[in-house]
PAROKE-847045 format. One record per residue (C-alpha): x, y, z; residue number from 1; residue in one letter. Coordinates in nm, 2 decimals. Layout:
# PAROKE-847045
- X, Y, Z, NUM, a
...
//
This chain:
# PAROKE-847045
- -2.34, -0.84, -2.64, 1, x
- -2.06, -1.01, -2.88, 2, x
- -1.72, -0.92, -2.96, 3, x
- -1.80, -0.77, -3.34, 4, x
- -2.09, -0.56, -3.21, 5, x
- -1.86, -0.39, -2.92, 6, x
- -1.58, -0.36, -3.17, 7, x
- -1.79, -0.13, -3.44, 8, x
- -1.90, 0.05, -3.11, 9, x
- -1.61, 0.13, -3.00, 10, x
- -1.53, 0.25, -3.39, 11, x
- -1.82, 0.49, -3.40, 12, x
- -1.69, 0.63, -3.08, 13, x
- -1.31, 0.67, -3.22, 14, x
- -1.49, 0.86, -3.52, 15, x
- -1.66, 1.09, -3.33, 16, x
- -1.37, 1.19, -3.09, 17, x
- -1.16, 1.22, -3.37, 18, x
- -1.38, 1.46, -3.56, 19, x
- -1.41, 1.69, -3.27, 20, x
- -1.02, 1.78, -3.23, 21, x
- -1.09, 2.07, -3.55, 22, x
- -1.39, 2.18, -3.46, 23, x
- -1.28, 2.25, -3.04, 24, x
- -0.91, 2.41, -3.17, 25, x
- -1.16, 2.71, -3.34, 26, x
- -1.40, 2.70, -3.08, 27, x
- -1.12, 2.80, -2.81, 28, x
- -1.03, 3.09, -3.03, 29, x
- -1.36, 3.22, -2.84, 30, x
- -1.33, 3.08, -2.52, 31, x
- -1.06, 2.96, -2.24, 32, x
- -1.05, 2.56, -2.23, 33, x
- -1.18, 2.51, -1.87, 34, x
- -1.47, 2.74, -1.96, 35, x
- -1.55, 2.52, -2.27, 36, x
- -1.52, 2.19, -2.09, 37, x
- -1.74, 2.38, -1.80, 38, x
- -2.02, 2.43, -2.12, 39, x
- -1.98, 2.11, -2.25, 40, x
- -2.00, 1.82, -1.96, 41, x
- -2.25, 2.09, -1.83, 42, x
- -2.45, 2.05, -2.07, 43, x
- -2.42, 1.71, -2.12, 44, x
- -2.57, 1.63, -1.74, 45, x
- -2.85, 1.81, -1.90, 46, x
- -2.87, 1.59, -2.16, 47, x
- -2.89, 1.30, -1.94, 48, x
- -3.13, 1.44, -1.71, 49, x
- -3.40, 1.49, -2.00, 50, x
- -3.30, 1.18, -2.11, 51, x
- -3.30, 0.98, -1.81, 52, x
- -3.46, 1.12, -1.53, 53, x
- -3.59, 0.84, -1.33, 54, x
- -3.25, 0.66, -1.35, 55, x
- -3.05, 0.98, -1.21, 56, x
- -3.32, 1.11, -0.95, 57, x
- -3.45, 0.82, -0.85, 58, x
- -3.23, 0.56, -0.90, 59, x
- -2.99, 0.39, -0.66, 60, x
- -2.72, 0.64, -0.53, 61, x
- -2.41, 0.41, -0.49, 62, x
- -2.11, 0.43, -0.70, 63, x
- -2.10, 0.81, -0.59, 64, x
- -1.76, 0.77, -0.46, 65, x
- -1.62, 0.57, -0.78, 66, x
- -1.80, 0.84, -1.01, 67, x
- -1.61, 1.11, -0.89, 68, x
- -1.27, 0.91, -0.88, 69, x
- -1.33, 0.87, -1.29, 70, x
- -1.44, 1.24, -1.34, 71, x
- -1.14, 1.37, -1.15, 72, x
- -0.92, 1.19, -1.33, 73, x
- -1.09, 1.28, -1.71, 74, x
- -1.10, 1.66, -1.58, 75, x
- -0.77, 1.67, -1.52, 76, x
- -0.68, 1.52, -1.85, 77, x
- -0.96, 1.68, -2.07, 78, x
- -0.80, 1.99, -1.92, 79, x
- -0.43, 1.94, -2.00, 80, x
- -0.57, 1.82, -2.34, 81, x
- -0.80, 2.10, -2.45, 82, x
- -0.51, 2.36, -2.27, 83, x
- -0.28, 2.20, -2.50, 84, x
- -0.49, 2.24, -2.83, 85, x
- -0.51, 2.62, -2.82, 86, x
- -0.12, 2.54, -2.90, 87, x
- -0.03, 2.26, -3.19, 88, x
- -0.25, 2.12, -3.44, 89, x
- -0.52, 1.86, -3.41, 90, x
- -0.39, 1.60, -3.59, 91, x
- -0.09, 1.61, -3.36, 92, x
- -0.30, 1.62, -3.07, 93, x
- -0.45, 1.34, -3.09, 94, x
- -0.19, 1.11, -3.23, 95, x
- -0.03, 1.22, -2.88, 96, x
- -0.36, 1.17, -2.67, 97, x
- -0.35, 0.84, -2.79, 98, x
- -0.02, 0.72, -2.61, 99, x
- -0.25, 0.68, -2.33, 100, x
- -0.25, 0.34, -2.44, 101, x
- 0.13, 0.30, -2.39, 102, x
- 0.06, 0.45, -2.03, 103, x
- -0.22, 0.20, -1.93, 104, x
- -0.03, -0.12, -1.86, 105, x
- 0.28, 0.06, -1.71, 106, x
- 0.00, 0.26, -1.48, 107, x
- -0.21, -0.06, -1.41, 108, x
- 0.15, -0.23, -1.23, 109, x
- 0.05, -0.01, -0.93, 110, x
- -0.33, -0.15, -0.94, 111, x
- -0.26, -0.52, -1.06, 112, x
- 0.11, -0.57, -0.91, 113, x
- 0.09, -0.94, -1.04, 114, x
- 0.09, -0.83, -1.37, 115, x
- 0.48, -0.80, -1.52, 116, x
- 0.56, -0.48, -1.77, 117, x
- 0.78, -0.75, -1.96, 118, x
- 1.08, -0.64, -2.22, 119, x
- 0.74, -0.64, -2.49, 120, x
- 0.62, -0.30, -2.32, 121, x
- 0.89, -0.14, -2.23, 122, x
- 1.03, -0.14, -2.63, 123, x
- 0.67, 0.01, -2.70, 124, x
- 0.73, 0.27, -2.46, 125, x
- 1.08, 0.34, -2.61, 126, x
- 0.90, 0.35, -2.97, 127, x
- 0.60, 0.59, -2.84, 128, x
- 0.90, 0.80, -2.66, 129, x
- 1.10, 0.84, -2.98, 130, x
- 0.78, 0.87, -3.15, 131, x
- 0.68, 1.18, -2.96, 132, x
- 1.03, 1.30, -2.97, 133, x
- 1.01, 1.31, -3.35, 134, x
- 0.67, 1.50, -3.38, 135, x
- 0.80, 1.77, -3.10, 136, x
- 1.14, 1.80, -3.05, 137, x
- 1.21, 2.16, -3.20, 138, x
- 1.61, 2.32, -3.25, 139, x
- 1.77, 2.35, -2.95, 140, x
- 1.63, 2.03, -2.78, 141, x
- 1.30, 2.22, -2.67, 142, x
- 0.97, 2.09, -2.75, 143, x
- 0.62, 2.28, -2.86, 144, x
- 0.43, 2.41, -2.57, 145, x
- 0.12, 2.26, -2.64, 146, x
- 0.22, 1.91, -2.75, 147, x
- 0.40, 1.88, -2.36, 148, x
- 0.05, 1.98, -2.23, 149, x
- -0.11, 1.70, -2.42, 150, x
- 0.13, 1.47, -2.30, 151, x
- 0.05, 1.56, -1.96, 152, x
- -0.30, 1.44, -2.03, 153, x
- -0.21, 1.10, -2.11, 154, x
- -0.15, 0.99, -1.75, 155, x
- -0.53, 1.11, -1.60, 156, x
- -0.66, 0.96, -1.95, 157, x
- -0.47, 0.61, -1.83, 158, x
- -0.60, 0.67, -1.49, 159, x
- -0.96, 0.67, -1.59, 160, x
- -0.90, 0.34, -1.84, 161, x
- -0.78, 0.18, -1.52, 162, x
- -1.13, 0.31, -1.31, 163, x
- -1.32, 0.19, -1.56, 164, x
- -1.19, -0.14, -1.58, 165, x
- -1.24, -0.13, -1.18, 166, x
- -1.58, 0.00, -1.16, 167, x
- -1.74, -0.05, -1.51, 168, x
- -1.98, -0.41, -1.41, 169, x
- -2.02, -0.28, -1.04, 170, x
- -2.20, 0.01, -1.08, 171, x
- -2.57, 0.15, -1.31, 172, x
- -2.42, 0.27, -1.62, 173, x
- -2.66, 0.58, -1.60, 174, x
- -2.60, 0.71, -1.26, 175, x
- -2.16, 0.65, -1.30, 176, x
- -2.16, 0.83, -1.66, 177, x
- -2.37, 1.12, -1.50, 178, x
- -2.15, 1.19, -1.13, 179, x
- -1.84, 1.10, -1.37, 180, x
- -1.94, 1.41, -1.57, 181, x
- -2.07, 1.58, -1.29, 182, x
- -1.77, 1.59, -1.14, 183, x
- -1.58, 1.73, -1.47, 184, x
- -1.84, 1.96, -1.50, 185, x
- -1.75, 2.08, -1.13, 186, x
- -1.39, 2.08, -1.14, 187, x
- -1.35, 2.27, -1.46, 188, x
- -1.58, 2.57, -1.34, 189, x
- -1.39, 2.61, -1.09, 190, x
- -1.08, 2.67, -1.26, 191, x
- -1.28, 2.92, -1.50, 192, x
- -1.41, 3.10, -1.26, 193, x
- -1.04, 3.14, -1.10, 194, x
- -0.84, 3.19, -1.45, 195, x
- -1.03, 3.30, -1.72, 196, x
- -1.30, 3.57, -1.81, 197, x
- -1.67, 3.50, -1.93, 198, x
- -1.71, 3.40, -2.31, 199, x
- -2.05, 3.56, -2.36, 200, x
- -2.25, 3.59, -2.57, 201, x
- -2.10, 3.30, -2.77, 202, x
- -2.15, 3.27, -3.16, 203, x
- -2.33, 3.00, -3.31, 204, x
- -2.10, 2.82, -3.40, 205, x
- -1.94, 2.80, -3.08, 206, x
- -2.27, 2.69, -2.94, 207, x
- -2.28, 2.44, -3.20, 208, x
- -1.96, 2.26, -3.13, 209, x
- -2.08, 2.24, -2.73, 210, x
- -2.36, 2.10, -2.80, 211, x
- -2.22, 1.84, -3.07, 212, x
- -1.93, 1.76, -2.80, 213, x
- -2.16, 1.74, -2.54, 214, x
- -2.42, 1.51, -2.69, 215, x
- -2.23, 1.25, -2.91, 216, x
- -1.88, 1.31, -2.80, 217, x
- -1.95, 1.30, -2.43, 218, x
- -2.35, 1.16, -2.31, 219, x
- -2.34, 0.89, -2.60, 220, x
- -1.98, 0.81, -2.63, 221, x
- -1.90, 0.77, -2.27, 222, x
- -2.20, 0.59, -2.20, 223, x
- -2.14, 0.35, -2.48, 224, x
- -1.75, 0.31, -2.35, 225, x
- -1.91, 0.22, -2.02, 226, x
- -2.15, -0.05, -2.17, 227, x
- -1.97, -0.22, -2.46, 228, x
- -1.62, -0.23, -2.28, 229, x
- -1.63, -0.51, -2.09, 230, x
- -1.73, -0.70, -2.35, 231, x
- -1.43, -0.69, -2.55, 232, x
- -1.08, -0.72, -2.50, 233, x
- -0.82, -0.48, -2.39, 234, x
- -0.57, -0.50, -2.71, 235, x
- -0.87, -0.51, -2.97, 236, x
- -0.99, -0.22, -2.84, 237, x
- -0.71, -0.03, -2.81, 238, x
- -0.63, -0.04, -3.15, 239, x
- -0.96, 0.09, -3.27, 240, x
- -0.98, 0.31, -3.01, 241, x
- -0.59, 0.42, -3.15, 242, x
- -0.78, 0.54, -3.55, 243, x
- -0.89, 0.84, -3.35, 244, x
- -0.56, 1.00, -3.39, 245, x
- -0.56, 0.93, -3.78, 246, x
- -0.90, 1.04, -3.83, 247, x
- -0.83, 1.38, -3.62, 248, x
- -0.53, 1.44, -3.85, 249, x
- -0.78, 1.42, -4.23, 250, x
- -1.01, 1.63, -4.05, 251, x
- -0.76, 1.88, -3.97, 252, x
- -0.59, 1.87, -4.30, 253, x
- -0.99, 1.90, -4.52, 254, x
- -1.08, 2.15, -4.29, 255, x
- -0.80, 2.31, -4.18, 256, x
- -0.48, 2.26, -4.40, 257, x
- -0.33, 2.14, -4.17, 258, x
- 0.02, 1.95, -4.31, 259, x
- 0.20, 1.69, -4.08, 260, x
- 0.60, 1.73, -4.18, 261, x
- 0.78, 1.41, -4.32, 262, x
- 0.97, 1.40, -3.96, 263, x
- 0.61, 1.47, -3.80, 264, x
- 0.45, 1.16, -3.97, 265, x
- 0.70, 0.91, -3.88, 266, x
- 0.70, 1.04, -3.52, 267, x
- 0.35, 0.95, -3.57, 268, x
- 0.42, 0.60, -3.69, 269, x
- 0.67, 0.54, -3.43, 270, x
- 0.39, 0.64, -3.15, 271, x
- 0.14, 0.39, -3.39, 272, x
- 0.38, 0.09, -3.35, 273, x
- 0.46, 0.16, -3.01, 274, x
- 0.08, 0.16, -2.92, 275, x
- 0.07, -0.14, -3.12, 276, x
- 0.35, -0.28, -2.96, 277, x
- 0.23, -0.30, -2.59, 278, x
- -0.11, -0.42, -2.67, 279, x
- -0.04, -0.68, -2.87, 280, x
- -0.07, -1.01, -2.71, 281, x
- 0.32, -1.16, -2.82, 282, x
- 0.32, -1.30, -2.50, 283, x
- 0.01, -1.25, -2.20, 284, x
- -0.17, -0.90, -2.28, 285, x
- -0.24, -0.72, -2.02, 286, x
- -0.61, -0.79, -1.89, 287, x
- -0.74, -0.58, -1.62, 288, x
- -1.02, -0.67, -1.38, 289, x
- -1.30, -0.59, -1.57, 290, x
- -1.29, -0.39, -1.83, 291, x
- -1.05, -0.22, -2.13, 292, x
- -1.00, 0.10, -2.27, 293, x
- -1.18, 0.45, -2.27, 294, x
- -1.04, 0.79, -2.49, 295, x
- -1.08, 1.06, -2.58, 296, x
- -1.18, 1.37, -2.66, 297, x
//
C-alpha cells in the first residue's frame, strides 16, 4: 500500500468518527452509555461474522491474548468517553478525545524507554493542558463534569495506539479486530448489567445510530486502522486522524446548534497546536515499533 492511499484512509475514518459524536449524544438520551457500547461492538462481531466467517471460526486462533489487551483498553476509554457525552457537547468532546495524541509519546516512554520525551513534547503538553483548561475551567476553578470524564478516556485511547503499534503486523487483521471488539463487547455488558436498567424497546432511530456506529464507525473503521497503519507514519497520521475533532464540532453546530464560546475555541486551538506540536518531527518523531495511531469514536 503507499503513503497517499493510507493517508485518505485514514481521512475517511476521521470523517466518520467525527460524524458520530451528534448522533450518539441523542442516542444516550434513550439509553445508558455501557448499554449502548454493549449494542454497538455487539453488533458489530455480528457484522464480522456474516462477513467473515471462515476467517473468525476457522482461522488461526493466536493473537487471543493481544486482542483482549486492545479491547480492554478501548472499553475502558469508549466508556469514559460515551459517559462523558451525556454531559458537554460534541464538538468539545472530541476536540478533547483527540489529546490522545499528546498522551501517546509520553505513554510510549514506559514501552520504548530509548525514546527521550525531549523539551519539543513536553511544550505540547503544556499547550494541550492550557488548551483543555480554557475549554473547561468554569468560575471557581472547577471544571465541567463531562469534559473530565472525556479526559479520562485519553489515557486507554493512548494505550490502545501503543497495542497497536505492538501487535498490528503480528497478528490476522480479521481474527484481532473481532476478540478486540469482543472483548469491548464483553466488558461493557457487564457494567450494564450492574449499573443501568434495560433500554427496550428502542426507537428507530436509536436502532439506527447502532447500527451506523457499529458497521462503519467500528467493523470498517477499525479494520481499516489495523490495515493501513503501518503503512504510514506516526505524525502524518496523527494529524488527520486530529480533523475528527473539527468535523464533530460542524456536525454539532448543523445539527445541533451547538456554539463553541470565543474562550472555548481558542482552548481548542491551543489543544490543536499542542497535538501539532508533539508530532511534529522538529527534531526525531516518535516512531513506535510497528505501527501509528488509532481514534476514536
Amino acid at each position: 500500500m503507499k503513503p497517499w492511499q493510507a493517508h485518505v484512509a485514514l481521512f475517511g475514518i476521521a470523517l466518520v468518527w467525527g460524524s458520530t459524536f451528534t448522533m450518539i449524544k441523542h442516542t444516550l438520551r434513550e439509553m445508558g452509555p455501557a448499554t449502548f457500547l454493549s449494542l454497538r461492538f455487539a453488533v458489530a462481531c455480528l457484522f464480522l461474522l456474516v462477513l467473515f466467517p471462515k476467517k473468525i471460526l476457522k482461522g488461526k486462533r493466536d493473537g487471543i491474548s493481544a486482542g483482549f489487551f486492545l479491547g480492554a483498553a478501548l472499553g475502558v476509554g469508549f466508556w469514559f468517553q460515551t459517559y462523558g457525552l451525556q454531559y458537554t457537547t460534541a464538538g468539545k468532546s472530541a476536540f478533547i478525545t483527540g489529546l490522545y495524541i499528546v498522551v501517546v509519546p509520553l505513554l510510549a516512554k514506559w514501552f520504548f524507554p530509548l525514546q527521550p520525551i525531549g523539551a519539543q513534547r513536553i511544550l505540547g503538553v503544556i499547550l494541550a493542558v492550557l488548551g483543555l483548561a480554557l475549554m473547561s475551567l468554569q468560575p471557581g476553578l472547577t471544571f465541567v463534569k463531562g469534559d473530565l470524564w472525556t479526559a479520562g478516556c485519553t489515557l486507554f485511547f493512548a494505550l490502545q495506539v501503543i497495542l497497536v503499534s505492538l501487535y498490528g503486523k503480528r497478528y490476522d487483521i480479521i481474527w484481532l479486530t473481532f476478540t478486540q471488539l469482543a472483548t469491548v463487547c464483553l466488558l461493557c455488558v457487564g457494567v450494564a448489567v450492574l449499573l443501568e436498567s434495560s433500554p427496550f424497546p428502542l426507537s428507530p432511530a436509536s436502532w439506527g445510530t447502532v447500527l451506523f456506529s457499529a458497521f462503519f464507525a467500528t467493523v470498517l473503521a477499525f479494520g481499516v486502522q489495523l490495515k493501513v497503519q503501518p503503512f504510514t507514519s506516526p505524525t502524518v497520521a496523527a494529524l488527520i486522524m486530529s480533523l475528527e475533532g473539527v468535523v464533530a464540532a460542524f456536525i454539532g453546530w448543523a445539527w445541533d446548534g451547538e456554539m463553541l464560546s470565543a474562550r472555548e475555541v481558542l482552548g481548542a486551538l491551543l489543544m490543536l497546536a499542542g497535538m501539532l506540536v508533539v508530532q511534529f518531527p522538529f527534531r526525531r518523531p516518535f516512531q513506535p515499533a510497528t505501527g501509528n495511531v488509532r481514534n476514536l469514536s
